[in-house]
Steps between C-alpha positions, in 0.01 A plus 500: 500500500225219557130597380369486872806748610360708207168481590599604861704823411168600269265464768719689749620769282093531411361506849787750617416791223117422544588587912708768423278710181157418723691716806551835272230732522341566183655889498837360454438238232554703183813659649670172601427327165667753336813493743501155438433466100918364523365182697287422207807478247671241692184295544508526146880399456398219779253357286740513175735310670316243633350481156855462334556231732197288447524163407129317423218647287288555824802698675553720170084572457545649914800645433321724182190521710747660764668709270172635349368555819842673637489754198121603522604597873816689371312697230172517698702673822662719246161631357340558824806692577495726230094525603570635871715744380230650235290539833765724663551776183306787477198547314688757275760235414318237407278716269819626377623154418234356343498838265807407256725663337297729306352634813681837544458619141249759321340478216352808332 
């Protein structure tokens, strides 16, 4: 693959999830990201690859770049995830949670 056909296939694959993120309404965001947290592994294992098979300095410092920048997006959907569902829980529950084990016992 030539650097121009590269180029090409970024700048599609960019404008098409810019089109297609800008036309969700904001309500469905959260929800979606978290359906989709899967997406942001293989990013990830698309960027290792094309890592493993890069050839001069400039095309390995991209490829890390890419790989840093594929994790971040793998561990940040993951946390944000894990956020949306603390809003669901009850009050009781999280209180209860953040408690700890020694919650339930009496000291005289």
């Amino acid at each position: 693959m030539t650097g121009n056909v590269a180029l090409y296939i970024f700048m599609l694959a960019a404008f098409t999830g810019y089109e297609v993120i800008a036309r969700v309404p904001v309500i469905l965001h959260t929800p979606l990201m978290s359906g989709s947290n899967f997406v942001h592994g293989i990013v990830l294992v698309g960027a290792m690859v094309a890592l493993g098979g890069a050839q001069t300095p400039l095309e390995k410092t991209i490829g890390f770049i890419g790989v840093l920048l594929a994790a971040g997006n793998a561990v940040g959907g993951y946390v944000v995830t894990e956020r949306m569902l603390e809003m669901f829980k009850s009050s009781g529950a999280r209180a209860g949670a953040g408690a700890g084990a020694g919650a339930g016992k009496r000291t005289s």
